[in-house]
RODO-2510 file (C-alpha; in nm, 4 decimals, decimal comma):
residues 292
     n   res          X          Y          Z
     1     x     0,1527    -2,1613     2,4769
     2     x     0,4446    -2,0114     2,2783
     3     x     0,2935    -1,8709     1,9613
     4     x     0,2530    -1,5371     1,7946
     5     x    -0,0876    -1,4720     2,0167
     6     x    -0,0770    -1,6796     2,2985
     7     x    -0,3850    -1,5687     2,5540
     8     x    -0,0348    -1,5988     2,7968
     9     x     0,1169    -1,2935     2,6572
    10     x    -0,1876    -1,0688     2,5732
    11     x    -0,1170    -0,8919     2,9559
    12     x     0,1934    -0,7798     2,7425
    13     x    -0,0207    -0,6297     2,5031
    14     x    -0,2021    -0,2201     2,6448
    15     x    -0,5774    -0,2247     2,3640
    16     x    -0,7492     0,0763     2,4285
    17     x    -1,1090     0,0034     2,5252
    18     x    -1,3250     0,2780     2,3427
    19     x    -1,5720     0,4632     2,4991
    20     x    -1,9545     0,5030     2,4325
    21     x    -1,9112     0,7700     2,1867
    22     x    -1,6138     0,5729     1,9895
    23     x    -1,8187     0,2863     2,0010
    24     x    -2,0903     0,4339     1,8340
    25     x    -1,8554     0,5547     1,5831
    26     x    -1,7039     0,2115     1,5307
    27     x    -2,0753     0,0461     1,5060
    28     x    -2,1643     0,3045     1,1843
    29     x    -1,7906     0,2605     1,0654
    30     x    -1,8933    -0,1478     1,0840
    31     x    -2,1782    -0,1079     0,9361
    32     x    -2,0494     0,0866     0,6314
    33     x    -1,7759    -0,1117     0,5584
    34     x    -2,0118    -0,4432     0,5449
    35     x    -2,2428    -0,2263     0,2777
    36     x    -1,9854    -0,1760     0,0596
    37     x    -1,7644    -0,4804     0,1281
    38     x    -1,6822    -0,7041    -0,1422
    39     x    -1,6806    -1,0987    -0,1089
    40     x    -1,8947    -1,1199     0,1937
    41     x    -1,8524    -1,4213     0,3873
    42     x    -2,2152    -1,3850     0,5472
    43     x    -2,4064    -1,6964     0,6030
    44     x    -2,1145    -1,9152     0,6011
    45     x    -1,9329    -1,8223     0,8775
    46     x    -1,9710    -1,8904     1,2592
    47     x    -1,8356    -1,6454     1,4746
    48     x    -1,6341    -1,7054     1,7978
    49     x    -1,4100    -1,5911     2,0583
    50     x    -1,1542    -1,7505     2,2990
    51     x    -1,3451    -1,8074     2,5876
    52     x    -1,1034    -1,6948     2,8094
    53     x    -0,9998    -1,3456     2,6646
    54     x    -1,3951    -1,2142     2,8266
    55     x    -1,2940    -1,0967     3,1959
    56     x    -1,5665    -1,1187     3,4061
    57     x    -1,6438    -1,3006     3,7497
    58     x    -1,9632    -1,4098     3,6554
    59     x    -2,0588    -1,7266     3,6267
    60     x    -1,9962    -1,9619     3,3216
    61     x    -2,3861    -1,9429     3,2241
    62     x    -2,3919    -1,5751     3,2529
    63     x    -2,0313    -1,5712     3,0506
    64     x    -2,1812    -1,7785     2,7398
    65     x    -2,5396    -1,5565     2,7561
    66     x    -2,3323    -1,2559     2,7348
    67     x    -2,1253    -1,3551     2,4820
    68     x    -2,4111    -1,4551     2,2747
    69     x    -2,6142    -1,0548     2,3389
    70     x    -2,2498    -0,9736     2,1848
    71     x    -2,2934    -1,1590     1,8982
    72     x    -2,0976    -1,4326     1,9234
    73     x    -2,2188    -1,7923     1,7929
    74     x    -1,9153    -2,0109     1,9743
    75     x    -1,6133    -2,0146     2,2149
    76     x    -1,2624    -2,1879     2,2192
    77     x    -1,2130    -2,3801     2,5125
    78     x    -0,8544    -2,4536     2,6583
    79     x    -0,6880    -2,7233     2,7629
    80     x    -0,5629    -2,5981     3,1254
    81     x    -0,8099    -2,3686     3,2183
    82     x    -0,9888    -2,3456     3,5680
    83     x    -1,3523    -2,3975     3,3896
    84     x    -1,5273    -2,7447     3,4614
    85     x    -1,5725    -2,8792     3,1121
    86     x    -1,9610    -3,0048     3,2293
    87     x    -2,0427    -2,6236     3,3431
    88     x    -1,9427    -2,5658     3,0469
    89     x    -2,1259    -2,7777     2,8296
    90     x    -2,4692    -2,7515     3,0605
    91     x    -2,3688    -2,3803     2,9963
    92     x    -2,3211    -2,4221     2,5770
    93     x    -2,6701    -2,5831     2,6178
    94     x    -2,8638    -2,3472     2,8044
    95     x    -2,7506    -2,0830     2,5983
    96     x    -2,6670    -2,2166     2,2573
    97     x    -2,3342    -2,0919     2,2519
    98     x    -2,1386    -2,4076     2,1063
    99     x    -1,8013    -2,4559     2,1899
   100     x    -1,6470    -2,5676     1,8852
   101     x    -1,2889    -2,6386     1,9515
   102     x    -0,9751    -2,7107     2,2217
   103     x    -0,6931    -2,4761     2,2210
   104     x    -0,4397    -2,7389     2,3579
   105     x    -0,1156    -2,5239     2,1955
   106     x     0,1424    -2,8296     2,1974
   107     x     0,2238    -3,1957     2,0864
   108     x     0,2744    -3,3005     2,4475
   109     x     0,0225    -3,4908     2,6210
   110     x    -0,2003    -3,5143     2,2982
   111     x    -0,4402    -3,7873     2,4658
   112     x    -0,5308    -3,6235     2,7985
   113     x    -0,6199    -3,3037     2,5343
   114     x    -0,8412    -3,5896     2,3632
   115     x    -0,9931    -3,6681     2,6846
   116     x    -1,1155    -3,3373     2,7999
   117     x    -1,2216    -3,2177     2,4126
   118     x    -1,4632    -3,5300     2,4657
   119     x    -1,5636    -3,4155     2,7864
   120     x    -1,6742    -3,0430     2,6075
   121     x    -1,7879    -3,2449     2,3110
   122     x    -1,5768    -3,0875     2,1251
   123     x    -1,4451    -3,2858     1,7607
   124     x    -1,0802    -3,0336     1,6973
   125     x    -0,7858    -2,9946     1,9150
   126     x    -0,5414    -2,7033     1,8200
   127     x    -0,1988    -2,8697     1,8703
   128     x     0,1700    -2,6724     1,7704
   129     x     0,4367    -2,8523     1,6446
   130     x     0,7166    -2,7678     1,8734
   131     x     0,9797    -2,5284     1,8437
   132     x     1,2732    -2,4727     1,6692
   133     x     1,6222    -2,2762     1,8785
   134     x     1,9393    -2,2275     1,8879
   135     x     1,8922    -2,6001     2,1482
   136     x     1,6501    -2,7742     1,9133
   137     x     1,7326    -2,7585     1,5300
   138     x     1,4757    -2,7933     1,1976
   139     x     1,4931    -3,1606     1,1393
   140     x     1,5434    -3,2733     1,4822
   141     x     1,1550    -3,0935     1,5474
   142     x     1,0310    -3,1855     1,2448
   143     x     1,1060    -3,5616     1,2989
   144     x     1,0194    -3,5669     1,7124
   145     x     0,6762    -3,3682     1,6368
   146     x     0,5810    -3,5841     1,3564
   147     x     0,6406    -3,9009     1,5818
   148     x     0,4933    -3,7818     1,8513
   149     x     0,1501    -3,6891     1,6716
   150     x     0,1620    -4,0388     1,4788
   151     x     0,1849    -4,1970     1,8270
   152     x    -0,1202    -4,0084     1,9231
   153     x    -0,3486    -3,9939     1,6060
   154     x    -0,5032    -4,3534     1,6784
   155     x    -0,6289    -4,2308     1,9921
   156     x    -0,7495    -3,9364     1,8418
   157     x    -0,9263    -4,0920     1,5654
   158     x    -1,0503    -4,3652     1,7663
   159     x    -1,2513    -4,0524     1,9490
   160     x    -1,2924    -3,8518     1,6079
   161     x    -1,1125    -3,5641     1,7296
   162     x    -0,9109    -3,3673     1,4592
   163     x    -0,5874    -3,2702     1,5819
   164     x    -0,5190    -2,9435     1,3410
   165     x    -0,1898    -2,7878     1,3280
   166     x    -0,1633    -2,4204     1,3745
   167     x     0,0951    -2,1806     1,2138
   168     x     0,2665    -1,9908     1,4443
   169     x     0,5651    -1,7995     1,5869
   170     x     0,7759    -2,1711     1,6626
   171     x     1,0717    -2,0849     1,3343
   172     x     0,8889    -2,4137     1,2297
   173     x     0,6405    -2,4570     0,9177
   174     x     0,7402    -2,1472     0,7208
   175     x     0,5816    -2,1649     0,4213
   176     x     0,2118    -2,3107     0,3310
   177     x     0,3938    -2,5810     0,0910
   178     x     0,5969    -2,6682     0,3857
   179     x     0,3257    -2,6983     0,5936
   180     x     0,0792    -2,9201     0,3585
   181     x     0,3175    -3,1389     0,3201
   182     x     0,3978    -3,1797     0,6979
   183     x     0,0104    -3,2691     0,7247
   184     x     0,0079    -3,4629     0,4276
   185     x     0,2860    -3,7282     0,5212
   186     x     0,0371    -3,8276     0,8345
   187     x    -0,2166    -3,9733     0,5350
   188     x    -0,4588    -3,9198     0,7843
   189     x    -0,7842    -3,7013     0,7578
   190     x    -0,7491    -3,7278     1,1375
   191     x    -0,4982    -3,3929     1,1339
   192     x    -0,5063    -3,1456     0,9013
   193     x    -0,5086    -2,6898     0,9496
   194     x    -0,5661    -2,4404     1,1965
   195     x    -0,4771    -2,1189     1,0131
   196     x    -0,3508    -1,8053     1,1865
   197     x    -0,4561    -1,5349     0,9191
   198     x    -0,2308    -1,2666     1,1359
   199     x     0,0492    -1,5268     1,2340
   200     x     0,2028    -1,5147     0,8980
   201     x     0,1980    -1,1659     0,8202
   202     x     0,5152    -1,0836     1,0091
   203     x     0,6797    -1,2449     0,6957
   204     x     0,4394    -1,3640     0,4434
   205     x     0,0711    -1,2954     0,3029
   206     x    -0,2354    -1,4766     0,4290
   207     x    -0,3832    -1,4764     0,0960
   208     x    -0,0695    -1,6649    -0,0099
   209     x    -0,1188    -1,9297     0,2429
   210     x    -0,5237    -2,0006     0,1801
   211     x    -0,5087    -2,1320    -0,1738
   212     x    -0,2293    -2,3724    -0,0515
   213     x    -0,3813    -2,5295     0,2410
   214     x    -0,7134    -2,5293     0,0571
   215     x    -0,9314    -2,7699     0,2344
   216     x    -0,6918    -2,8859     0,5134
   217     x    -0,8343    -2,5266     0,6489
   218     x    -1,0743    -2,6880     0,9236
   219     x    -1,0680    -2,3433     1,1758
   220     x    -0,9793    -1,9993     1,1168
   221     x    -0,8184    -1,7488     1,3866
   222     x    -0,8136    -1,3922     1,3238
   223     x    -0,5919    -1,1139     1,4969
   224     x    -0,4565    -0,8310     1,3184
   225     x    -0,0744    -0,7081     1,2199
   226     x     0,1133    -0,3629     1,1510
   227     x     0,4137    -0,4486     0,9736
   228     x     0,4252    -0,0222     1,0148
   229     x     0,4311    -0,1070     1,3848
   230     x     0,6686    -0,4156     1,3133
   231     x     0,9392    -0,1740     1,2003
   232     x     0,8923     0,1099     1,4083
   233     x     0,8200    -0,0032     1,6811
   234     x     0,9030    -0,3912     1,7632
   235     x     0,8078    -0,7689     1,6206
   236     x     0,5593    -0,7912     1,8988
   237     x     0,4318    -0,4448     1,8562
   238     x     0,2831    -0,5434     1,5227
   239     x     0,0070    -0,7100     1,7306
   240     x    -0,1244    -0,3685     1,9098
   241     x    -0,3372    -0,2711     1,6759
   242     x    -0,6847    -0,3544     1,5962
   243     x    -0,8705    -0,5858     1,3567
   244     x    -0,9507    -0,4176     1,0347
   245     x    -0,6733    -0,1173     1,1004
   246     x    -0,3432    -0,2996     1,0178
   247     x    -0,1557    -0,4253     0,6950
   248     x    -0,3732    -0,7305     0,6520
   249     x    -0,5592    -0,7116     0,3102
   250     x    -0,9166    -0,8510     0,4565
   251     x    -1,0790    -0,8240     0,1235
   252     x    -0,7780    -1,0720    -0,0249
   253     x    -0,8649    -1,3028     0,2815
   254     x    -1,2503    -1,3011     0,2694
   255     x    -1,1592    -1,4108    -0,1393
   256     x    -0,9669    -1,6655    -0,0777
   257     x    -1,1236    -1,8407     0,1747
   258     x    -1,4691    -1,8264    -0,0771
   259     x    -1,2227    -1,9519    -0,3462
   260     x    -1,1483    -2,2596    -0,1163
   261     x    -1,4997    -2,2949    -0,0570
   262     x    -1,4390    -2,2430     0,3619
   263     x    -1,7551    -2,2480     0,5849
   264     x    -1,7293    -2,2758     0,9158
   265     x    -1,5810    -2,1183     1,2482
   266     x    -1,3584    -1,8214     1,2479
   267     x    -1,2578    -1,7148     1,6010
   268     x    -1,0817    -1,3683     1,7040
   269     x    -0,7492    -1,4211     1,9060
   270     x    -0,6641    -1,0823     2,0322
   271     x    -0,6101    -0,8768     2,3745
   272     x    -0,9447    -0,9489     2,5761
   273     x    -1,1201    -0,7337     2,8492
   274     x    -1,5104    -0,6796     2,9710
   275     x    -1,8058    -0,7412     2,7866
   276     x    -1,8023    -0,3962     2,5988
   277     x    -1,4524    -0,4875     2,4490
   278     x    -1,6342    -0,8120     2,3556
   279     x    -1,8981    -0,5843     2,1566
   280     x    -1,6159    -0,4098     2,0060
   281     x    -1,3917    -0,7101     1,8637
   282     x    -1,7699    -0,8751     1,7723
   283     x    -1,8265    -0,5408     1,5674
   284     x    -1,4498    -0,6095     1,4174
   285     x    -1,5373    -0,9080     1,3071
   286     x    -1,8425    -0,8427     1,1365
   287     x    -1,6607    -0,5581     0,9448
   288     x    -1,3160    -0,7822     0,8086
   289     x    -1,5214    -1,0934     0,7648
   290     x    -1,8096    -0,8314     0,5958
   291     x    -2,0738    -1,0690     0,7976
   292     x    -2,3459    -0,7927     0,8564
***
């Protein structure tokens, strides 16, 4: 989908995969940092991944199991990918790796998204609200998102899905105020926040954003930004870098989101790879979230 971190464009994207002595090093760095970290978000986060940034041929059982020895609790599923949603779930089950939510990345086709979240029992769609060009202007997107998501939400409530809105690369929902209040005029608790910490940092502060959204917040992504790399480099280059090692203030983040009282699922969006680059962004995690 066309956002800031779409799993479409990570092939853009060269991460370095460390080897066994740098991942040694990164394991006592990890540890270290979650010693001294302040505002811990242990024991009230979940940890995921997107299922599909793991490349591996195994199958879907062997997939979750290995994901779990990594240290993950949960995957995101997506909307068009290859995966039969019941080896999935017979998967989740066998291994007690839940799958908590549907990446769907649009407004388009809302109800089939419904359809197969139900299928993965999954209760949250991810859904962006269009795009905004030089062909398609501000009001004209806000107006045809917000009536195509109002023509949707019945179904979606009628199956308790949550359809949250994600911020994102679209020129479209610029500012958390902006944003609530797109949410808000639904007066439905049937869509409500998917926040992008490292979307926004491109041009704005995640730890700006929390406070606003407050409890709309129903799923968390987390990728990392160099606004170093930004300038010197490229917009998009701001991405290659990894979690914990960018401009993001992850101690501002972790106090915020205790501040809004957020528990729940926080899943890593970045460039994928085998299981020992699964290890590594686990490891990540654990150190900006200060989980161990």
């Amino acid at each position: 989908m066309t956002r800031s971190f779409d799993p479409s464009l990570m092939s853009r994207r060269t991460f370095l995969h460390t080897t066994s002595a740098a991942a040694a090093g990164a394991m006592l760095f990890s540890s270290t940092a979650c010693a001294s970290a302040q505002m811990p978000l242990a024991g009230r986060i979940k940890k995921a991944i997107v299922y599909n940034m793991f490349q591996s041929d195994a199958p879907v059982v062997e997939k979750f199991r290995a994901l779990k020895e990594a240290g993950f609790q949960g995957v995101e599923a997506q909307t068009k990918a290859p995966e039969d949603p019941a080896e999935m779930v017979a998967a989740a089950r066998e291994t007690g790796v839940e799958i908590h939510s549907l990446m769907h990345g649009s407004v388009d086709n809302i109800p089939s998204a419904v359809d197969r979240a139900k299928a993965l029992g999954v209760n949250v769609i991810l859904i962006v609200a269009g795009r905004v060009n030089e062909q398609k202007s501000y009001q004209d997107n806000y107006t045809e998102t917000q009536a195509v998501i109002r023509e949707a939400l019945p179904y979606a409530a009628a199956n308790e899905v949550t359809l949250l809105v994600e911020n994102v690369w679209n020129n479209f929902l610029l500012s958390p105020l902006e944003m609530a209040h797109y949410i808000d005029e639904f007066e439905s608790p049937w869509i409500q926040s998917y926040f992008d910490v490292g979307n926004v940092v491109r041009f704005a502060w995640p730890e700006h954003w929390i406070p606003v959204l407050g409890s709309r917040i129903k799923r968390v992504h987390v990728k990392e930004y160099s606004r170093d790399k930004q300038m010197n480099e490229g917009l998009w280059k701001g991405f290659d870098v990894e979690m914990g090692e960018g401009s993001i203030d992850w101690e501002l983040v972790r106090k915020e989101l205790l501040a809004i009282d957020y528990t729940g699922w926080v899943t890593a969006e970045v460039g994928g790879g085998d299981i020992e680059r699964m290890k590594e962004i686990s490891r990540q995690m654990d150190s900006i979230l200060a989980l161990c």
